[in-house]
N, C-alpha and C positions, 0 to 999 in steps of 0.2 A: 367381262362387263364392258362394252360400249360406250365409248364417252359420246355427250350431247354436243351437237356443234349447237357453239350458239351465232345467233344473226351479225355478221361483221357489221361495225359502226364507222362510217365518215369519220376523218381526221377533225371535224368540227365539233359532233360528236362526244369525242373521244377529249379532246382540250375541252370540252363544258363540262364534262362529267370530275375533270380534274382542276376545276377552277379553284376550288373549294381550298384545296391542296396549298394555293397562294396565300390564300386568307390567314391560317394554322401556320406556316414557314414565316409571314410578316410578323404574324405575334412574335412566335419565337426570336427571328432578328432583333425585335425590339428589346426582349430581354435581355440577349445576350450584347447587346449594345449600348442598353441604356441603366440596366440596375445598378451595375457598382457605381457610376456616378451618383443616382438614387441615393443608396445607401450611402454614399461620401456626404451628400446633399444632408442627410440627414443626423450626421454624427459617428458613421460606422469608423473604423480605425483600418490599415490595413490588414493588422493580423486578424479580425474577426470575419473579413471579408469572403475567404473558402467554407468557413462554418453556414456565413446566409445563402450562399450557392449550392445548398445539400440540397435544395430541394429538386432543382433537376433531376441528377442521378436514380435520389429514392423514389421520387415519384414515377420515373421512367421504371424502374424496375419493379416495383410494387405494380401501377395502376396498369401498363402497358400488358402483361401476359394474362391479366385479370378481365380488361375489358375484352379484348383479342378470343378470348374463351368464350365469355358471354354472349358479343355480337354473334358467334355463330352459332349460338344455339337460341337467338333472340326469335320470336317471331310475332310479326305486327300487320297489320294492316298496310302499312309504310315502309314493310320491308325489313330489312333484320339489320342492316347498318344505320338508318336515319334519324332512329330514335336518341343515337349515339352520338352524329352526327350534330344534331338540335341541342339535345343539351350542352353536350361539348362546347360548340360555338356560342350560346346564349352566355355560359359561364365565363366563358374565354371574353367575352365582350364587355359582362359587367368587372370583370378584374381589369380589363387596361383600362376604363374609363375610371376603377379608383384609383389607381395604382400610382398615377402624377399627385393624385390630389393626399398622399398618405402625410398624416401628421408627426406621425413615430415611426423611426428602426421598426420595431416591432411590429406594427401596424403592416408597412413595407414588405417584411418579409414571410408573415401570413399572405400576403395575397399574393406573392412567387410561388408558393406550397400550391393555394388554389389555382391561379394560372396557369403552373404547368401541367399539373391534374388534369385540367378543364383541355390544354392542348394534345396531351396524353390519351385522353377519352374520345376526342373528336380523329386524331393521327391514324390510331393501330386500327381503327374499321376503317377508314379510309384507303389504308394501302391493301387490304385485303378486297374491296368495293372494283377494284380491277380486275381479280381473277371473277369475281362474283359476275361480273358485268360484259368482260370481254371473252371470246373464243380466244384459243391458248395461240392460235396463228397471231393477234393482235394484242399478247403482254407485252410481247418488247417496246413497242410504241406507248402502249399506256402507261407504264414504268419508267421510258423516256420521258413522257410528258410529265409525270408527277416528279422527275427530277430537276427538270427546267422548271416547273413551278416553285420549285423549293430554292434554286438560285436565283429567280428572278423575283419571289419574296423577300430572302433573306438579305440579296442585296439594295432594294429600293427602303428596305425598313433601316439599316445600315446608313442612309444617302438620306432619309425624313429631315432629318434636324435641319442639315447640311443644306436640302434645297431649299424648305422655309426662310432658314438666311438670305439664301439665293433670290428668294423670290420676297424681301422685304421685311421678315421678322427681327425683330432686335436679340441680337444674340446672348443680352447681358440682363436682359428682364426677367425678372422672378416672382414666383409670388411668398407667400410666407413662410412655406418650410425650406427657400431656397433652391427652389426645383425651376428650373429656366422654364421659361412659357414655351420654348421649342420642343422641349421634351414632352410637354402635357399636350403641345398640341399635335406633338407624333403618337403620340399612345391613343387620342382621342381618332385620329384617323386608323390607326389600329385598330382600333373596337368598331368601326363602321364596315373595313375593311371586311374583317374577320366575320362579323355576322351573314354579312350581306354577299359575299362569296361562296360561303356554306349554300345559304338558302336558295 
């Protein structure tokens, strides 16, 4: 059987198609940078702190081979990744815009469960949207780029708080559960990030 060459794509191209890519690594950074303060913020102890972090792992291995199955047997008008794509990012967006403003632990770490789900559903079609999309002469580059996308999300989400200060915010302002306004106003730029890169 014959493989199809498919049309090589411009290196422009080819980084637009993996913009997306940034948006899903920024969340993540943010996660992985800002929850256990969250959870400090809100009463967590340290020994409870590995049990609210379960959500990563299980949802990574639950939703990841789930949705990875689905997308490709999806078919739409839109194509068989973007429906996955959409929701993914919609969800991923309304969880970091609540996610500074949680009242309770509990509250908190329901919406890490949804978050990382939401990142989870929008990631695993995403890295498959390479093969989907480029001739096999042009994975190494699109796989390069959605790496560099992934370092240069996960480090500017990493750097949020930090440049805020930089550029003016008070580092010691909080609002009522305790949670610094730098943090709320990095997650709030996550959710814009995260949508709006996708789309």
């Amino acid at each position: 059987m014959s493989m199809i060459k498919k049309p090589g794509l411009s290196f422009w191209q080819i980084l637009n198609m993996n913009i997306g890519f940034f948006g899903i690594q920024f969340s993540f950074g943010l996660q992985q940078s800002s929850m256990s303060p969250i959870y400090k913020y809100l009463g967590a102890d340290e020994a409870s702190l590995p049990y609210l972090w379960l959500a990563g792992p299980m949802t990574g291995l639950i939703v990841q081979p789930i949705i990875g199955a689905l997308s490709d047997r999806t078919v739409t008008r839109w194509g068989r990744r973007t429906p996955y794509f959409l929701v993914g990012a919609i969800l991923c967006s309304l969880g970091l815009l609540a996610m500074p403003f949680s009242p309770t632990l509990w509250m908190a770490a329901s919406l890490l469960w949804i978050l990382d789900a939401a990142n989870n559903v929008t990631m695993e079609p995403y890295r498959a949207f390479v093969s989907d999309k480029l001739d096999q002469s042009q994975h190494s580059i699109g796989f390069l780029t959605q790496s560099a996308m992934t370092g240069l999300g996960q480090t500017l989400a990493y750097l949020t708080p930090s440049l805020l200060v930089f550029f003016g915010m008070n580092k010691d302002a909080v609002n009522g559960s305790h949670i610094p306004h730098i943090v709320i106003t990095a997650f709030l730029i996550g959710a814009v990030v995260s949508i709006s890169s996708i789309i």
